[in-house]
N, C-alpha and C positions, 0 to 999 in steps of 0.2 A: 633434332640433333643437327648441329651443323659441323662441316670436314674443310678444314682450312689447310692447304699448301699453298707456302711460299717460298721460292728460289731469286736468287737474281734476276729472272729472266720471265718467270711462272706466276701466276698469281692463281688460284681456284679458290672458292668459295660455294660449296653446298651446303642446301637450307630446308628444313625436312624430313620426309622419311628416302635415307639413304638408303639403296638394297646391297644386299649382300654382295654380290656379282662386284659391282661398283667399287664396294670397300676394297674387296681383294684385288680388284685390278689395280687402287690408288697405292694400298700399301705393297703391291710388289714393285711399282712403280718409286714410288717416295719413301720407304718406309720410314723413318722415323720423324720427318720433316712433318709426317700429316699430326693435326693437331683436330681434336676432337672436344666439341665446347656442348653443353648439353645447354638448351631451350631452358630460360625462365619462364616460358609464357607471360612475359608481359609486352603489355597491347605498344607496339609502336607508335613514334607521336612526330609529329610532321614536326619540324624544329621552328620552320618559317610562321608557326601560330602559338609557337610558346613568348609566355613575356618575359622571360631573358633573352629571347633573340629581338624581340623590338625595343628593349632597351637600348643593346648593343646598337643595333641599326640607327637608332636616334641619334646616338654619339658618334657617328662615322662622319666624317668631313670628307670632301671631296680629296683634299692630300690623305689623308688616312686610303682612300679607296686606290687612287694613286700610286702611292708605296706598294700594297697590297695586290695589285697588278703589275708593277714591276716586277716583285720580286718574286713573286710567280711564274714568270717568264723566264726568271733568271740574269735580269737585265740590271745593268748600273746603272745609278743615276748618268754618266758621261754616256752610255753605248745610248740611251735610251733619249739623249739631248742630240745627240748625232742623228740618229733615226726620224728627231721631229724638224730637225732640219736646221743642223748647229745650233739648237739651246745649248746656253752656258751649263754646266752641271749644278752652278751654284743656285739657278733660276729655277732646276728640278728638286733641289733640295729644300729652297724656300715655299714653292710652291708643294710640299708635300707638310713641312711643317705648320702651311699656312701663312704664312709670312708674307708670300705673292699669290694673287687669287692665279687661279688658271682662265683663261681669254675664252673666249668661244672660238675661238677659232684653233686654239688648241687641243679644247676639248673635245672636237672634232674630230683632230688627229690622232689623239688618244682611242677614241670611242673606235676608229676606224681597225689602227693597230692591232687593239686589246679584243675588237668584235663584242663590242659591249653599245650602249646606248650613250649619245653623247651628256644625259643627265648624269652618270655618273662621278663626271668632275667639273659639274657646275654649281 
């Protein structure tokens, strides 16, 4: 069984045999927030050795991984051209559609940023 609460602020997630004591304390706490999903028993599967994920991965461009760190961050292409040290915004756009390759030398500052490996936008 798994007991899922979520609030603005809260996230829990139990996986399991929930006891008793536990539920009562959650639902006097949360009560109707908590959400209750019953186990399929089916076997989890690591996603990074399914071939839909090396598909996808195949077709990831270095602007694709780009964008996809930006916008993770919550960053626009200008805050994120200011950050690498006045790029144009239009250089980050091009550079995400592939239009402009990324430099090594920026994919460095990328990689530094982001805390990623600077392969990722080469």
């Amino acid at each position: 069984m798994q007991a899922v609460v979520k609030t603005p602020r809260i996230e829990i997630n139990i996986k399991g045999e929930i006891p008793d004591r536990l539920m009562s304390v959650l639902e006097e706490e949360y009560g109707e927030q908590i959400q209750l999903l019953e186990d399929n028993d089916e076997e989890a599967v690591n996603v990074f050795e399914t071939d839909w994920y090396r598909d996808i991965k195949s077709k990831m461009t270095p602007g694709d991984n780009l964008k996809i760190y930006r916008e993770n961050r919550g960053l626009t292409q200008a805050k994120l051209g200011e950050m690498l040290g006045a790029v144009p915004r239009q250089h980050i756009s091009n550079m995400e559609r592939g239009v402009r390759s990324i430099s090594l030398k920026t994919a460095r500052k990328l990689a530094e940023l982001f805390k990623v490996s600077p392969e990722k936008f080469i």
